[in-house]
PDB file of N, CA, C and O in Angstrom:
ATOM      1  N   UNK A   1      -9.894  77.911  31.504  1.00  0.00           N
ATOM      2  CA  UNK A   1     -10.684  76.989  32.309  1.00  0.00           C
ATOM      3  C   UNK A   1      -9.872  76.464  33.491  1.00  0.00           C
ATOM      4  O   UNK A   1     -10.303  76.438  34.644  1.00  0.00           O
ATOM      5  N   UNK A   2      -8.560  76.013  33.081  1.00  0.00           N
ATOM      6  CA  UNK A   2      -7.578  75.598  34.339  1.00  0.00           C
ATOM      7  C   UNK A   2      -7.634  76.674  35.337  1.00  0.00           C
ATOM      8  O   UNK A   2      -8.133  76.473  36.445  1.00  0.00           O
ATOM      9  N   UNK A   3      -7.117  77.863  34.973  1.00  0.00           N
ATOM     10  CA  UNK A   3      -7.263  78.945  36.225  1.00  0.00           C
ATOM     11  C   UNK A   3      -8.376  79.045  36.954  1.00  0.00           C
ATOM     12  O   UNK A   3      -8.218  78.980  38.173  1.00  0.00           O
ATOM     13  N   UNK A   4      -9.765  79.226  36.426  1.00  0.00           N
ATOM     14  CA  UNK A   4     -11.162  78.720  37.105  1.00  0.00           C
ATOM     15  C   UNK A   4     -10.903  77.761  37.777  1.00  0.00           C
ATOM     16  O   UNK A   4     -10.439  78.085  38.870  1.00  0.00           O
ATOM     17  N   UNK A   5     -11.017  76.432  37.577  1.00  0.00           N
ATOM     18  CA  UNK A   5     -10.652  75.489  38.039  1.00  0.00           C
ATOM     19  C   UNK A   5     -10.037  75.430  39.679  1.00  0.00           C
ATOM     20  O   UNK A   5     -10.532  74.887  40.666  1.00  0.00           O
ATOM     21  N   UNK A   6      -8.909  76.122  39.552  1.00  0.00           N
ATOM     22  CA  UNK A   6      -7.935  76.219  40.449  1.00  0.00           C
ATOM     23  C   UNK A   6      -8.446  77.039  41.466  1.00  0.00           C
ATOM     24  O   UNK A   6      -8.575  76.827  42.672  1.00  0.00           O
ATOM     25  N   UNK A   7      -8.766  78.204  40.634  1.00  0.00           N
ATOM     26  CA  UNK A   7      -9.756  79.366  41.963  1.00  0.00           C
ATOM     27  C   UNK A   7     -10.642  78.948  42.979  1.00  0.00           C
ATOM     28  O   UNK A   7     -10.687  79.258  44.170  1.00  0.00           O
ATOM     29  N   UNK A   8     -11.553  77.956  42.093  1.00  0.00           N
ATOM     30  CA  UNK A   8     -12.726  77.204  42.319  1.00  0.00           C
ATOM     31  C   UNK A   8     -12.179  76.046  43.588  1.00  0.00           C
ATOM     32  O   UNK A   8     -12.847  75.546  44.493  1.00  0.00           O
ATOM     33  N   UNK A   9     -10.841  75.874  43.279  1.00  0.00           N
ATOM     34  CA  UNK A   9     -10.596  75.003  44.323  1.00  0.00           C
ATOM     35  C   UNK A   9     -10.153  75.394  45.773  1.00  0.00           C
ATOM     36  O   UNK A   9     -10.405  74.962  46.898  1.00  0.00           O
ATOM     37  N   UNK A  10      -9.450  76.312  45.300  1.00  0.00           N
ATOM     38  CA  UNK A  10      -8.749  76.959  46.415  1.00  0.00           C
ATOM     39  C   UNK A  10     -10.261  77.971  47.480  1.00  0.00           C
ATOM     40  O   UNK A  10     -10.505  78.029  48.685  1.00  0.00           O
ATOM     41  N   UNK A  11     -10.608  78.295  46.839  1.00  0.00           N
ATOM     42  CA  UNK A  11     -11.739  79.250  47.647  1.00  0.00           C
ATOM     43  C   UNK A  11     -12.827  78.034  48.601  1.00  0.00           C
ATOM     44  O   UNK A  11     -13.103  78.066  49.800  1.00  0.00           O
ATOM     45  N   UNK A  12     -13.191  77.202  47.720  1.00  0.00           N
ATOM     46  CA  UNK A  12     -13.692  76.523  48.556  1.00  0.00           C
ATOM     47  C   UNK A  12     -12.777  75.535  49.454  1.00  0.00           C
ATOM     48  O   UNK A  12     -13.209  75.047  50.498  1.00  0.00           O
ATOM     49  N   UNK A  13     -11.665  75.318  49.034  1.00  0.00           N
ATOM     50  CA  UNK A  13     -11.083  74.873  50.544  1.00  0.00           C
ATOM     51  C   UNK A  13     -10.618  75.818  51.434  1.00  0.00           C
ATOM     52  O   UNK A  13     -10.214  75.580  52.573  1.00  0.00           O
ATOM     53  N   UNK A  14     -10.691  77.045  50.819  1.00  0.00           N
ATOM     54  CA  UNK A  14     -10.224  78.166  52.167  1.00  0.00           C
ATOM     55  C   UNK A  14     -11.638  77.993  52.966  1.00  0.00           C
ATOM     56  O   UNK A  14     -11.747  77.467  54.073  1.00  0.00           O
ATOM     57  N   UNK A  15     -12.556  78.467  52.289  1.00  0.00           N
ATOM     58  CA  UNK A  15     -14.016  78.546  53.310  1.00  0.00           C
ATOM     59  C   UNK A  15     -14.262  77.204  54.013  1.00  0.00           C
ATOM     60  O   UNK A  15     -14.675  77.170  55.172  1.00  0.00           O
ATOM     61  N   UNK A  16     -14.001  76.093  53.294  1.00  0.00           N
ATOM     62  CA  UNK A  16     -14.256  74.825  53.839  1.00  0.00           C
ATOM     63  C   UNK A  16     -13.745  74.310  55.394  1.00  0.00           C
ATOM     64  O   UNK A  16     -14.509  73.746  56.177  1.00  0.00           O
ATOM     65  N   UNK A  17     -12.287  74.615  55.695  1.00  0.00           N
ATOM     66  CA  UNK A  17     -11.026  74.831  56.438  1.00  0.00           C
ATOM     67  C   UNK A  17     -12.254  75.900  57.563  1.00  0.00           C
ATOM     68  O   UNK A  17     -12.978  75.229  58.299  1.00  0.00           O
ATOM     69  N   UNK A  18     -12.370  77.033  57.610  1.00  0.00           N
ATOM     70  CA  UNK A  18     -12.782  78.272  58.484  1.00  0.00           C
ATOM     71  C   UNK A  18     -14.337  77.366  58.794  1.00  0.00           C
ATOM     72  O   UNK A  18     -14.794  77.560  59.921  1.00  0.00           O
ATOM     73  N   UNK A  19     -15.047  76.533  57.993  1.00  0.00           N
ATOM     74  CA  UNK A  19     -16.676  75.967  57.811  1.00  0.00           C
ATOM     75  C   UNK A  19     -16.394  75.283  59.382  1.00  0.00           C
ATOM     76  O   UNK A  19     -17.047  75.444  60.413  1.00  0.00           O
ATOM     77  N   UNK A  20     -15.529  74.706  59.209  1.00  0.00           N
ATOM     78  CA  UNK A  20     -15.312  73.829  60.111  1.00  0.00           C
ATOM     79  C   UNK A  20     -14.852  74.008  61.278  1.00  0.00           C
ATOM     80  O   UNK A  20     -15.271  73.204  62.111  1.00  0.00           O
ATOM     81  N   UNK A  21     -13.793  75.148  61.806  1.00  0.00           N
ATOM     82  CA  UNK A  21     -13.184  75.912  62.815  1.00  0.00           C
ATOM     83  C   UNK A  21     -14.902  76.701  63.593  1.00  0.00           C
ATOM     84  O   UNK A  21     -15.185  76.705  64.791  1.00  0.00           O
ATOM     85  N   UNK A  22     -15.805  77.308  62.386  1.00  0.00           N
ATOM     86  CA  UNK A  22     -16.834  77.785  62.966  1.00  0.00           C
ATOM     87  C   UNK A  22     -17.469  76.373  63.501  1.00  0.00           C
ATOM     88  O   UNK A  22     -17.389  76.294  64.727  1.00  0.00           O
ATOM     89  N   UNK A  23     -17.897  75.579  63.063  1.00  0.00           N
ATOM     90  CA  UNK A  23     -18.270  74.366  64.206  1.00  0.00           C
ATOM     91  C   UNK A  23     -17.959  74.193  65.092  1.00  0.00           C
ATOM     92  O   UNK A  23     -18.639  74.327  66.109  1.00  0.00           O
ATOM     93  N   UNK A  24     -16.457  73.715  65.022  1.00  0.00           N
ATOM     94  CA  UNK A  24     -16.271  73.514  66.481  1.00  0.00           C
ATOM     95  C   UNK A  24     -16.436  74.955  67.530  1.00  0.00           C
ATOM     96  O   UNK A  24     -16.903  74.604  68.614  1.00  0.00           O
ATOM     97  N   UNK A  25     -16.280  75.825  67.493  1.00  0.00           N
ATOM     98  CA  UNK A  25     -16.555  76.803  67.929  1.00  0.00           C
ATOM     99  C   UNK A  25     -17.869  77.020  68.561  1.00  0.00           C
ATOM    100  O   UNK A  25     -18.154  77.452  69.678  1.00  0.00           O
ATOM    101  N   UNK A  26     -18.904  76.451  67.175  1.00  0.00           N
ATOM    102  CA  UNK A  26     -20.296  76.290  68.093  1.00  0.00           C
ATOM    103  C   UNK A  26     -20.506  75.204  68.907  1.00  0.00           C
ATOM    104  O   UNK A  26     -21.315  75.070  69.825  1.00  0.00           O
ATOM    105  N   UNK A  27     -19.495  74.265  68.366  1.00  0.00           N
ATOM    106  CA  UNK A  27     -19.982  73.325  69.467  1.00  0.00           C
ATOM    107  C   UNK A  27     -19.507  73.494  70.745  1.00  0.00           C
ATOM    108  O   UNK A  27     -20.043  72.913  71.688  1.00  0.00           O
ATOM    109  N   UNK A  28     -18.662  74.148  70.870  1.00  0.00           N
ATOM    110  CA  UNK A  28     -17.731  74.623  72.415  1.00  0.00           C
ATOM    111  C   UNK A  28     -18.982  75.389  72.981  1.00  0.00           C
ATOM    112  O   UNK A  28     -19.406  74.997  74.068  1.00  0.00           O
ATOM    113  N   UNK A  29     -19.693  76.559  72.294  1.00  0.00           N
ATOM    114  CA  UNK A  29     -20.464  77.527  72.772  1.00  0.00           C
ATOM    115  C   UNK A  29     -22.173  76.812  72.887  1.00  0.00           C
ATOM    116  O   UNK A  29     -23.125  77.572  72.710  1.00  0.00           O
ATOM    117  N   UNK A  30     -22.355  75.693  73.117  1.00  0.00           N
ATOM    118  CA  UNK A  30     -23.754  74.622  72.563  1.00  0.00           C
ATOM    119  C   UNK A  30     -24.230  75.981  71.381  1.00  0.00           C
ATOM    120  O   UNK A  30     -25.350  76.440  71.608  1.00  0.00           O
ATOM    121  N   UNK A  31     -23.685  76.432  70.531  1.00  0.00           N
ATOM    122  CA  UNK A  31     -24.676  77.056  69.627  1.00  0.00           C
ATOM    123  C   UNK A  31     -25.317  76.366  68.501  1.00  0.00           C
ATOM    124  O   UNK A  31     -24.949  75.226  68.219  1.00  0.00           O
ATOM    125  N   UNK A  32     -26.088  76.855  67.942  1.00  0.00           N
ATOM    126  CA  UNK A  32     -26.668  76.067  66.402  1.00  0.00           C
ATOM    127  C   UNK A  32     -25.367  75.917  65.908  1.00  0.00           C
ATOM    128  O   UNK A  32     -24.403  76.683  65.916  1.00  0.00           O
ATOM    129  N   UNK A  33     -25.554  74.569  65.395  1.00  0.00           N
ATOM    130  CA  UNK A  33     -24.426  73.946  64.848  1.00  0.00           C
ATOM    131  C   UNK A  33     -24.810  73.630  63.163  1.00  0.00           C
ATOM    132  O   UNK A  33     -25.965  73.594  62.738  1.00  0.00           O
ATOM    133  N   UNK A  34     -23.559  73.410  62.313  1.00  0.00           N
ATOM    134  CA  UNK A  34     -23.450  73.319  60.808  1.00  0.00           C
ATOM    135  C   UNK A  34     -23.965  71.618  60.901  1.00  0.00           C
ATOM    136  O   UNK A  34     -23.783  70.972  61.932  1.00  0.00           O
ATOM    137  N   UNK A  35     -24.520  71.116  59.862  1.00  0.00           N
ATOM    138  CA  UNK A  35     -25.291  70.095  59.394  1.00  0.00           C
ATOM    139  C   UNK A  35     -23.949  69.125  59.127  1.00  0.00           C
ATOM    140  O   UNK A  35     -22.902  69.576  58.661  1.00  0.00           O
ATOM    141  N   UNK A  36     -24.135  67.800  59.476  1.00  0.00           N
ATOM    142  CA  UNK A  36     -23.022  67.116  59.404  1.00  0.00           C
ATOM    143  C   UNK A  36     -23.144  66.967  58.160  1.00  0.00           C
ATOM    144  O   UNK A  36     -22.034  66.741  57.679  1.00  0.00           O
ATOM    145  N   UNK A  37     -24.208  66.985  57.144  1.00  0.00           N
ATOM    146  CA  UNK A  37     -24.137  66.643  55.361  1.00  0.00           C
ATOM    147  C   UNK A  37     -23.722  67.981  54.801  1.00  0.00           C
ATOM    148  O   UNK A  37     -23.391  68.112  53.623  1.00  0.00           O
ATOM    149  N   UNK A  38     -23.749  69.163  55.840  1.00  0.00           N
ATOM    150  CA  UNK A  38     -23.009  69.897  55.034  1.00  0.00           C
ATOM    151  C   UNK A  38     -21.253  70.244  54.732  1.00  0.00           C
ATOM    152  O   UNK A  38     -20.597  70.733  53.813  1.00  0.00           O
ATOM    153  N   UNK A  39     -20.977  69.658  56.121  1.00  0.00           N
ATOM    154  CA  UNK A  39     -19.752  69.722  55.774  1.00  0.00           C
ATOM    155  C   UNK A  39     -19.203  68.452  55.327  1.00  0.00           C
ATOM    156  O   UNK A  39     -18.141  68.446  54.704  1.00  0.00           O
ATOM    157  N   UNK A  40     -19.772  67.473  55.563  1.00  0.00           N
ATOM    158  CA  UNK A  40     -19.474  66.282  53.909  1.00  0.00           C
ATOM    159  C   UNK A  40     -19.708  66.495  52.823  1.00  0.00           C
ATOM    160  O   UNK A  40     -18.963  65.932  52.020  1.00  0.00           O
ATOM    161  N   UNK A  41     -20.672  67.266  52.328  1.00  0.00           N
ATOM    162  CA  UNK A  41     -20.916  67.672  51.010  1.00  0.00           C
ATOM    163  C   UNK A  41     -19.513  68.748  50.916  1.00  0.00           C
ATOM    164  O   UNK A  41     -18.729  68.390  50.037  1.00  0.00           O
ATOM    165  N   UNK A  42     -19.188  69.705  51.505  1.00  0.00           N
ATOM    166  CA  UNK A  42     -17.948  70.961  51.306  1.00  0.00           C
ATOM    167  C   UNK A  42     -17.057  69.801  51.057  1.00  0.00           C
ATOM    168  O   UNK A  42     -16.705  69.979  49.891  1.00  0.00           O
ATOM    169  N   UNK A  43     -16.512  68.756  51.466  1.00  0.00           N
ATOM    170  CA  UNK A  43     -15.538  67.807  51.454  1.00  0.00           C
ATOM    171  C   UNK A  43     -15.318  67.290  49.528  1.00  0.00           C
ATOM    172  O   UNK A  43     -14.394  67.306  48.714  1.00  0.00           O
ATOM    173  N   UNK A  44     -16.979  66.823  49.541  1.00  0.00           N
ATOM    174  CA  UNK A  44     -16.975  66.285  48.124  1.00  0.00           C
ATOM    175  C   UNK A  44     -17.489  66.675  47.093  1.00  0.00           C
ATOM    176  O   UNK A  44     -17.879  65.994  46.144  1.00  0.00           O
ATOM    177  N   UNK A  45     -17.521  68.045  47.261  1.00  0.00           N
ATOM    178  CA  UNK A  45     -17.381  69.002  46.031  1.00  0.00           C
ATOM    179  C   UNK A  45     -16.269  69.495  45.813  1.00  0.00           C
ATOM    180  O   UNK A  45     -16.125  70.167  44.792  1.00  0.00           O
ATOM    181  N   UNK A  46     -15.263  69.312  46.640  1.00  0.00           N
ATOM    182  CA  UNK A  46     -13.823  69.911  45.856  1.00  0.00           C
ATOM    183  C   UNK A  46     -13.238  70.132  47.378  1.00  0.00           C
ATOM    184  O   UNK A  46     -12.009  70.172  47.322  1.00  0.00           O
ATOM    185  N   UNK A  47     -13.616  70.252  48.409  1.00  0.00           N
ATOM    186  CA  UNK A  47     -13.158  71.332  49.482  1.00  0.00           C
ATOM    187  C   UNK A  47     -12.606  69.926  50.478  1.00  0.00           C
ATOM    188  O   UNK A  47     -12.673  70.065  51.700  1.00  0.00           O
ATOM    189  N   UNK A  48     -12.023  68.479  49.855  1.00  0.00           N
ATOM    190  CA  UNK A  48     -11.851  67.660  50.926  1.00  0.00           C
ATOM    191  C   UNK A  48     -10.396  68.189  52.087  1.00  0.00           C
ATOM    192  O   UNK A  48     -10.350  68.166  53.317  1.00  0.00           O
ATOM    193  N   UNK A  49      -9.238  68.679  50.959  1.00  0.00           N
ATOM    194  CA  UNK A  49      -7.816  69.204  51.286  1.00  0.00           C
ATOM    195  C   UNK A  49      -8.348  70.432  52.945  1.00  0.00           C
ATOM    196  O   UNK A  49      -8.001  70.321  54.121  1.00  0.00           O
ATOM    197  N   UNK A  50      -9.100  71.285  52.396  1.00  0.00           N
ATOM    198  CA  UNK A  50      -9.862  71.848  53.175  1.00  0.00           C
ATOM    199  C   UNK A  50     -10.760  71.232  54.857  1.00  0.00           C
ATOM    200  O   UNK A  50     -10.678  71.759  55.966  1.00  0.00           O
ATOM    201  N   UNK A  51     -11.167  70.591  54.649  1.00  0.00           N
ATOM    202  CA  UNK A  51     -12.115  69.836  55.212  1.00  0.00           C
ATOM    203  C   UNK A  51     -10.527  68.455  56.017  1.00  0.00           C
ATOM    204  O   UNK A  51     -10.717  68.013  57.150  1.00  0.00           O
ATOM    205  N   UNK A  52      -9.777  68.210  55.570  1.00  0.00           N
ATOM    206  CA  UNK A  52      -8.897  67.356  56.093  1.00  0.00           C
ATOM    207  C   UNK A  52      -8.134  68.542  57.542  1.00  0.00           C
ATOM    208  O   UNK A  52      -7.932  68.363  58.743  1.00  0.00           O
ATOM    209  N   UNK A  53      -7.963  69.451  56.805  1.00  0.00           N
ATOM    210  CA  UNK A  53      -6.387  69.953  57.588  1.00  0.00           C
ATOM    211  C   UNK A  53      -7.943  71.046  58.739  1.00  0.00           C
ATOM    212  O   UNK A  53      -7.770  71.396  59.907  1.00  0.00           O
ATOM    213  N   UNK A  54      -8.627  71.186  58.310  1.00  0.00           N
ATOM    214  CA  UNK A  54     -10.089  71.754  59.357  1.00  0.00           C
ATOM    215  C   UNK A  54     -10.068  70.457  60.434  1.00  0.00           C
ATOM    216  O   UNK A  54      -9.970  70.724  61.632  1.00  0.00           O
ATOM    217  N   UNK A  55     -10.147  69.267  60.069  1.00  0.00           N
ATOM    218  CA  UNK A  55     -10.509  68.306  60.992  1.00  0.00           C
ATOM    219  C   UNK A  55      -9.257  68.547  61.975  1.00  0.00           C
ATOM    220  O   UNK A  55      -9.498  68.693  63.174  1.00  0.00           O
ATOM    221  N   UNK A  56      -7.526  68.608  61.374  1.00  0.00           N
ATOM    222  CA  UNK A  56      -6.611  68.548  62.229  1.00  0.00           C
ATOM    223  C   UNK A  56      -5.744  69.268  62.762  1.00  0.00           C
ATOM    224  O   UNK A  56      -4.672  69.112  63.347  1.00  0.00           O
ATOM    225  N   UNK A  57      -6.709  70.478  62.310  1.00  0.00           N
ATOM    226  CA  UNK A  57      -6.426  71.897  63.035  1.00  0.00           C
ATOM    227  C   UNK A  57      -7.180  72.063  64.427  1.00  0.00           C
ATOM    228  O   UNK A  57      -6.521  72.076  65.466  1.00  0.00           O
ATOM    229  N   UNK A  58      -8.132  72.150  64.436  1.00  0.00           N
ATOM    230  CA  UNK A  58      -9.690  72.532  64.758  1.00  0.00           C
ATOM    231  C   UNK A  58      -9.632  71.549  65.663  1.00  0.00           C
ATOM    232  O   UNK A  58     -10.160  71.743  66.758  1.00  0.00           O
ATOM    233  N   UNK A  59      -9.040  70.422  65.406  1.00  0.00           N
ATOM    234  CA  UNK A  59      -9.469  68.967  66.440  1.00  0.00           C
ATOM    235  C   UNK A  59     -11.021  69.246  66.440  1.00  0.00           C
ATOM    236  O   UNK A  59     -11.634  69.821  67.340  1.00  0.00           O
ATOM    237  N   UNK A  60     -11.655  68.635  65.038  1.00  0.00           N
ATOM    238  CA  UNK A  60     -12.919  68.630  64.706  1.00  0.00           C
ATOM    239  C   UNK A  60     -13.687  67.283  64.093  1.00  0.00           C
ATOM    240  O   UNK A  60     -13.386  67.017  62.929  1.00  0.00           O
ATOM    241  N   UNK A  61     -14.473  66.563  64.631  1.00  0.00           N
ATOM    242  CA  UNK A  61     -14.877  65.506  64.236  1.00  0.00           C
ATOM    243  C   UNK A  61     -14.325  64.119  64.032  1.00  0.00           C
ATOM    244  O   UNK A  61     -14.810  63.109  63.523  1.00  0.00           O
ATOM    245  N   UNK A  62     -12.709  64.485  64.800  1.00  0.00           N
ATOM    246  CA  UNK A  62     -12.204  63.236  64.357  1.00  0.00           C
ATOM    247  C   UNK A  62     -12.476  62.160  64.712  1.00  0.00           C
ATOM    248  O   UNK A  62     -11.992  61.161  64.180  1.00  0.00           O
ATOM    249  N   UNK A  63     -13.446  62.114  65.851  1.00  0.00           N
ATOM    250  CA  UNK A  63     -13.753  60.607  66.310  1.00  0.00           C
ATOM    251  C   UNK A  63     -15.171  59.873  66.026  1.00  0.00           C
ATOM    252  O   UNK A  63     -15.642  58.790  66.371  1.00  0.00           O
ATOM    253  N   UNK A  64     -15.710  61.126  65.119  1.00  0.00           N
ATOM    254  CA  UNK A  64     -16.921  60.320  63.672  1.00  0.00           C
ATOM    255  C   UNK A  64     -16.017  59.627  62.967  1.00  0.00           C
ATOM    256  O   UNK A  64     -14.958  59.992  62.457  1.00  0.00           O
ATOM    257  N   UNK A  65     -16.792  58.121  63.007  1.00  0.00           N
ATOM    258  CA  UNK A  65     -15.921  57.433  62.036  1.00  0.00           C
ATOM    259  C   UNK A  65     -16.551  57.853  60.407  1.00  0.00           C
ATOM    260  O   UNK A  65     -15.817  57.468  59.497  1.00  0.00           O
ATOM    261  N   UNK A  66     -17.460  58.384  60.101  1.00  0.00           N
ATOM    262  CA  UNK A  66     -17.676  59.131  58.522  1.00  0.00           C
ATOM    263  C   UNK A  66     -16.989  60.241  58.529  1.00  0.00           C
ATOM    264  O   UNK A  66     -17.220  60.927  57.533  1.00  0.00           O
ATOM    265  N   UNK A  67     -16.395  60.594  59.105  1.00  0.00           N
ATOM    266  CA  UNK A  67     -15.532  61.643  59.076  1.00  0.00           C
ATOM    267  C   UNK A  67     -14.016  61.389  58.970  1.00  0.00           C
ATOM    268  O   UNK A  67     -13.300  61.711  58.022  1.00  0.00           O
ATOM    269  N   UNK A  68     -13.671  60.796  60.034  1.00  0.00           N
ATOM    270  CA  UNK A  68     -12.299  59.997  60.229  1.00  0.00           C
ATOM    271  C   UNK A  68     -11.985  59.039  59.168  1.00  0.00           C
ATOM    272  O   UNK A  68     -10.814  59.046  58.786  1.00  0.00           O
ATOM    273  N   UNK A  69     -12.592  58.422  58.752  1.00  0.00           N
ATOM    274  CA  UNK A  69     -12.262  57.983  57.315  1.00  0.00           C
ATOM    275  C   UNK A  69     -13.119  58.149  56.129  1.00  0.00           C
ATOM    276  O   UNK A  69     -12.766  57.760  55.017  1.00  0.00           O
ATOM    277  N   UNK A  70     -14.506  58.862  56.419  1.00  0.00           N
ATOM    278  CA  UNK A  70     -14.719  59.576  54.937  1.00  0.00           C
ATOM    279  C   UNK A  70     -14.178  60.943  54.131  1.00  0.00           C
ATOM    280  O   UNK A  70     -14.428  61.178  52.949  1.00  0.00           O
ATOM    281  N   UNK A  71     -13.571  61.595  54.811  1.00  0.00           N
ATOM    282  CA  UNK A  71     -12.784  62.776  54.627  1.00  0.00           C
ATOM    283  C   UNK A  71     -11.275  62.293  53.824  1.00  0.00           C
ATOM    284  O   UNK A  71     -10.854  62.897  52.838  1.00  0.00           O
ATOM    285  N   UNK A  72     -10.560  61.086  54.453  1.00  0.00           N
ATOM    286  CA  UNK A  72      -9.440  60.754  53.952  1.00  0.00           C
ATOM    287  C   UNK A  72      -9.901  59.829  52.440  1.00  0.00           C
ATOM    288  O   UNK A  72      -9.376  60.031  51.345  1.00  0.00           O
ATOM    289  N   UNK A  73     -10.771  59.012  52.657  1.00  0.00           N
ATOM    290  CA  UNK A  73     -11.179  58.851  51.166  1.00  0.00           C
ATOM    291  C   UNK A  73     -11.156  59.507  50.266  1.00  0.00           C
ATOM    292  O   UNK A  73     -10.237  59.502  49.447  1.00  0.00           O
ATOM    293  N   UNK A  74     -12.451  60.426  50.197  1.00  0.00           N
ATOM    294  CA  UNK A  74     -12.615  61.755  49.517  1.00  0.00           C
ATOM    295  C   UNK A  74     -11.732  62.192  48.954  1.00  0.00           C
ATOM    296  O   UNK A  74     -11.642  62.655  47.817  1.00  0.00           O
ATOM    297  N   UNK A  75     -10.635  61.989  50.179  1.00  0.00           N
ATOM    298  CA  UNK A  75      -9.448  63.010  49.384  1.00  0.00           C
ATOM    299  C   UNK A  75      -8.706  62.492  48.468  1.00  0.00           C
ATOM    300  O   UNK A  75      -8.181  63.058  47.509  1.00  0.00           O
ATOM    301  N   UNK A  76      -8.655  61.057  48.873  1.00  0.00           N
ATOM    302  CA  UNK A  76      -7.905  60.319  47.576  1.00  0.00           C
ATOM    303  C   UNK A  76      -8.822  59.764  46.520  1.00  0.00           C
ATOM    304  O   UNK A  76      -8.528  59.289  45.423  1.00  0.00           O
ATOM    305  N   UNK A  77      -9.507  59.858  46.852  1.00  0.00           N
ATOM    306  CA  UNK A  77     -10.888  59.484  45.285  1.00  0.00           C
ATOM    307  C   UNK A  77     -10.150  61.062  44.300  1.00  0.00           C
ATOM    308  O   UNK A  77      -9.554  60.961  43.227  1.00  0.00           O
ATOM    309  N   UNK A  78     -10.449  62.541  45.128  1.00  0.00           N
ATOM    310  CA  UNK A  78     -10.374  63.342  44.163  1.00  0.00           C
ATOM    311  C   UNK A  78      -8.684  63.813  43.682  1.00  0.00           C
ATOM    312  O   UNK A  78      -8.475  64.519  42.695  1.00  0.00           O
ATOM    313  N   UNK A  79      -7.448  63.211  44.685  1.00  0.00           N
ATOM    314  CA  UNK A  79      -6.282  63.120  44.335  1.00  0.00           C
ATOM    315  C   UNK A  79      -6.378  61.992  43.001  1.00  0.00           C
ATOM    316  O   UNK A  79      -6.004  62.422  41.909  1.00  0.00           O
ATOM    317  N   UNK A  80      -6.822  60.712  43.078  1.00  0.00           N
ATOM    318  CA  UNK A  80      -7.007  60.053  42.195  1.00  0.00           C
ATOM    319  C   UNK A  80      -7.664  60.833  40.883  1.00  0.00           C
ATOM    320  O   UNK A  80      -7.050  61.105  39.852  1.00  0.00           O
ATOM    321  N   UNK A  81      -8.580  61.028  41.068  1.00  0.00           N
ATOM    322  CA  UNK A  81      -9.030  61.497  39.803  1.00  0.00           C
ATOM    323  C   UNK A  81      -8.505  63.018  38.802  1.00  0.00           C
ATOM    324  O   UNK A  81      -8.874  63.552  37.756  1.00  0.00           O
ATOM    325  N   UNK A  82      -7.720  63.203  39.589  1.00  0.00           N
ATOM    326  CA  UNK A  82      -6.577  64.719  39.419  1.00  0.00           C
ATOM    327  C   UNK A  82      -5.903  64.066  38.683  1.00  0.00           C
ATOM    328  O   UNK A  82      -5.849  64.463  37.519  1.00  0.00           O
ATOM    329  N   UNK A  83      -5.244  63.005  39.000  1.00  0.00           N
ATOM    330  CA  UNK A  83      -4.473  62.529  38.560  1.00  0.00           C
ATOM    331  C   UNK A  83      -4.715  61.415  37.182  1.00  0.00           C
ATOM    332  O   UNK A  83      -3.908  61.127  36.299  1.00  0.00           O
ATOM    333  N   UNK A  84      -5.612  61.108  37.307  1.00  0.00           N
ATOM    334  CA  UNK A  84      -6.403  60.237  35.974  1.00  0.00           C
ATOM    335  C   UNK A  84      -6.528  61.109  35.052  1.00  0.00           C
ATOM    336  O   UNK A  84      -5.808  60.891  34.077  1.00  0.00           O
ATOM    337  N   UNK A  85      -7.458  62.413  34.975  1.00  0.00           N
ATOM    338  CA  UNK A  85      -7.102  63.132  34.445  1.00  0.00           C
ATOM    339  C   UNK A  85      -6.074  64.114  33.944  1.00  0.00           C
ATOM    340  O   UNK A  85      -6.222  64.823  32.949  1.00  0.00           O
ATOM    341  N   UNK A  86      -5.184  64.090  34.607  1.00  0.00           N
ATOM    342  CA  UNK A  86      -4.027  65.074  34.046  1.00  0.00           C
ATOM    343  C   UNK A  86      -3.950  66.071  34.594  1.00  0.00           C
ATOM    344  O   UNK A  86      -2.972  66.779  34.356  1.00  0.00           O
ATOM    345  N   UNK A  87      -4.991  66.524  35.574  1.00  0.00           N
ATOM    346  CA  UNK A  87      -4.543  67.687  36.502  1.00  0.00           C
ATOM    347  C   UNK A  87      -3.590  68.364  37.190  1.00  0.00           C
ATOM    348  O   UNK A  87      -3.260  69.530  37.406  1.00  0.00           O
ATOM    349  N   UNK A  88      -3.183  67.033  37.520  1.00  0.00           N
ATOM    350  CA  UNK A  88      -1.921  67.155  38.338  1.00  0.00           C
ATOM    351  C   UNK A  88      -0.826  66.469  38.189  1.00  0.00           C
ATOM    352  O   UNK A  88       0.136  66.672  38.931  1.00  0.00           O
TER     353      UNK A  88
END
């Protein structure tokens, strides 16, 4: 289950990380753009680590303040709870 776990994490913060590089991308190009609940939801299903280093790669969303500090939450709600549990 741990190895799942781990897969489960890593894949969705790889896609999560690229979710977000494709945004800004559309937003450079005015193309259809990704749903701002979707890439908060990728954040808080597992993909926040993802979704953090996307924002400060990408220079993506950082000046949404639900972003700018709901992303860094997220991340420590689910560092916290890694850690409550024994994950980590």
């Amino acid at each position: 289950m741990s190895r799942l776990f781990w897969t489960y994490l890593l894949i969705l913060n790889v896609v999560t990380f690229f979710i977000y590089g494709i945004d800004k991308y559309k937003a450079k190009k005015s193309l259809w753009r990704i749903p701002e609940s979707t890439l908060l939801l990728l954040a808080a299903v597992g993909g926040s680590v993802g979704a953090y280093f996307g924002m400060k790669v990408w220079h993506h969303k950082t000046l949404h303040k639900k972003f700018k500090y709901g992303v860094p939450i997220i991340l420590l709600l689910h560092l916290g709870l890694f850690i409550y549990f024994g994950i980590i």
